[in-house]
C-alpha positions as a Markdown table, in Angstrom:
| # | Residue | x | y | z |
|---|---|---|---|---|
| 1 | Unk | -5.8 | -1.5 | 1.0 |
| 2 | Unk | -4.0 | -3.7 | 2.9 |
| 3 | Unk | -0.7 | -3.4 | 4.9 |
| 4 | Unk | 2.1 | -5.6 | 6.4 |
| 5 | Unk | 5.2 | -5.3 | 7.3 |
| 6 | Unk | 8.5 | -7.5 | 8.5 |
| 7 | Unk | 11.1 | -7.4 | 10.4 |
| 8 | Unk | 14.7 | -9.1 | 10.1 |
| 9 | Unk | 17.8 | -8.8 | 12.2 |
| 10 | Unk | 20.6 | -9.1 | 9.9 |
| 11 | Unk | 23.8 | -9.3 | 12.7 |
| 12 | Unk | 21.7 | -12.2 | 14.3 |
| 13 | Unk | 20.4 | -13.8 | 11.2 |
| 14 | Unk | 16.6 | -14.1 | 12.2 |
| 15 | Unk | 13.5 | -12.6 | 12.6 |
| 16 | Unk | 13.6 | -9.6 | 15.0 |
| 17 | Unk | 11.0 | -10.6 | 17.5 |
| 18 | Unk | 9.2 | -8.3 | 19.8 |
| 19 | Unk | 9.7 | -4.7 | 17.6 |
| 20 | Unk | 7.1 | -2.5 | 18.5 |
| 21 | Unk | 5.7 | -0.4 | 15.3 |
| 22 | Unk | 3.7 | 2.7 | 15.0 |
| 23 | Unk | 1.4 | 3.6 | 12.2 |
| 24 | Unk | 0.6 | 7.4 | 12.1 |
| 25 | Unk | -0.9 | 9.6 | 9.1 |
| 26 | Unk | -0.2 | 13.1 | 10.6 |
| 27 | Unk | -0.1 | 13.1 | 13.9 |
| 28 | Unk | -2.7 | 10.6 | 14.3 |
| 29 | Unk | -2.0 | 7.1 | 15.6 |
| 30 | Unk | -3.5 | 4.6 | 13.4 |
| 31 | Unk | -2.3 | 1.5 | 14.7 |
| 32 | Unk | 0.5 | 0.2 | 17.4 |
| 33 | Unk | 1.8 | -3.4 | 17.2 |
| 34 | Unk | 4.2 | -5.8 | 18.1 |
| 35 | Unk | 6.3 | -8.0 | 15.7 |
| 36 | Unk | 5.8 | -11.9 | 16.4 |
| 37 | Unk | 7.9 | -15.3 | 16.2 |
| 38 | Unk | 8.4 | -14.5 | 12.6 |
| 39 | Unk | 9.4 | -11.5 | 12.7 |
| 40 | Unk | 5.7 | -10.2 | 11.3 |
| 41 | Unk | 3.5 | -7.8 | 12.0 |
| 42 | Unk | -0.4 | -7.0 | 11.6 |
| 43 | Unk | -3.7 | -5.9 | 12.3 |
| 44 | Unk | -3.1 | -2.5 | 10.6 |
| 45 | Unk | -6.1 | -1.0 | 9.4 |
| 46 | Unk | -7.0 | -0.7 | 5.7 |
| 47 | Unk | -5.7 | 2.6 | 4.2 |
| 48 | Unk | -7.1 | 5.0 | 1.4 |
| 49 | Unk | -4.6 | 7.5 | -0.5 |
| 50 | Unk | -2.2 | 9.0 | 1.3 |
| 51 | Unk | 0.7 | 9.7 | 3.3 |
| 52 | Unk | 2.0 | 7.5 | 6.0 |
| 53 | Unk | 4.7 | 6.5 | 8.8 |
| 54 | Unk | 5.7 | 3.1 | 9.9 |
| 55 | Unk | 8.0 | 3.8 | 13.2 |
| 56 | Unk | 10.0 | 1.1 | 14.5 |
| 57 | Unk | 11.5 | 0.8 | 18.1 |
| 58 | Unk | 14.7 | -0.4 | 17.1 |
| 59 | Unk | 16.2 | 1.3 | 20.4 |
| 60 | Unk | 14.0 | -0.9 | 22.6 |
| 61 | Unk | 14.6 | -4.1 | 20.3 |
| 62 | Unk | 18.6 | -3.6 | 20.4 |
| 63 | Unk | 18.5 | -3.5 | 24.1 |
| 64 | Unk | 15.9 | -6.3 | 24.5 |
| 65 | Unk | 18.4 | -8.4 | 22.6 |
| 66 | Unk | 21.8 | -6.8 | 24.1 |
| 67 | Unk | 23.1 | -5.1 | 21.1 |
| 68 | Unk | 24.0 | -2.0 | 21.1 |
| 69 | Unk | 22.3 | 0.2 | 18.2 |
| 70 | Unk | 23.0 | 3.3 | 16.7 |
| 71 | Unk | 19.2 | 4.2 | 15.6 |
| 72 | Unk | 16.8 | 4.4 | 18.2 |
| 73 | Unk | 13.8 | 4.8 | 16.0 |
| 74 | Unk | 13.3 | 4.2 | 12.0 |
| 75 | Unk | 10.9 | 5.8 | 10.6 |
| 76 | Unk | 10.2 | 4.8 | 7.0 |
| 77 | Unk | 7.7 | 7.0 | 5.2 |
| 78 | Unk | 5.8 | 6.1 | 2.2 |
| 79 | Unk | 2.5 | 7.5 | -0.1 |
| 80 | Unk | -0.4 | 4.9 | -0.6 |
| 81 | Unk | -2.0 | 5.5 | -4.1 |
| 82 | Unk | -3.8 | 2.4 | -5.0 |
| 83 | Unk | -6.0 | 2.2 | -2.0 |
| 84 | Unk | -7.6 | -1.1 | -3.4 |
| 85 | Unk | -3.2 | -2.1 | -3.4 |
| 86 | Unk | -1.6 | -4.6 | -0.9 |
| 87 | Unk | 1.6 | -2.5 | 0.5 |
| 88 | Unk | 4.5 | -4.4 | 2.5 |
| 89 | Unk | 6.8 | -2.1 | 3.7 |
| 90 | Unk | 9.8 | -4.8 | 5.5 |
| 91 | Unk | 12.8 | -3.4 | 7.2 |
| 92 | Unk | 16.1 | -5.1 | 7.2 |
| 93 | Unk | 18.1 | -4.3 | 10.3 |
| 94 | Unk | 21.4 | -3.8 | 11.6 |
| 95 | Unk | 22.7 | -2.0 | 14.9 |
| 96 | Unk | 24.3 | 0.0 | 12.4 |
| 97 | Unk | 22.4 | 0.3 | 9.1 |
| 98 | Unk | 18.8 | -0.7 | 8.3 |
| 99 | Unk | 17.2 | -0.7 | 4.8 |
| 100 | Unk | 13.6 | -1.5 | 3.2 |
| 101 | Unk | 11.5 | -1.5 | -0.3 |
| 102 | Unk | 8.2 | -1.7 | -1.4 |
| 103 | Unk | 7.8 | -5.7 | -0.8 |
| 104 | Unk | 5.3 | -7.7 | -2.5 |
């Protein structure tokens, strides 16, 4: 199973570059990245069923980019069922509201 995920900065209007994310399942780190030119990120490792956590440093990104941010984390849990699936899990931010879906 494969896994992506993408990061947008609505109050700017662009990518959000530089986000550091977490992968955990339990309380074991399974991958930690950094979000590129386009707002992506990868090299997560393939999954099998199960629960997992995508953390996002959105403290550390609204201070890299002098905005002043109300969430200092999002942490967007999700359950992986089709292991042979391709999950992507992208987060649409705000200093003061963030969402996401199950992407395509």
């Amino acid at each position: 199973m494969s896994l992506s995920t993408h990061v947008l900065d609505a109050a700017l209007g662009r990518p959000a570059v530089g986000v550091a994310v977490r992968l955990t399942r339990g309380d074991e780190v399974l991958a930690a990245v950094v979000t590129d030119a386009d707002g992506r990120a990868s090299g997560f490792p393939d999954l099998a069923a199960g629960d997992y956590r995508l953390t996002f440093d959105t403290g550390g990104y609204h201070a890299a980019t002098g905005q002043e941010g109300f969430y200092p984390e999002v942490a967007v849990t999700f359950t992986v069922r089709d292991a042979a699936a391709h999950h992507h899990v992208p987060l649409l931010l705000s200093p003061f509201a963030y969402s996401t879906y199950r992407g395509s």
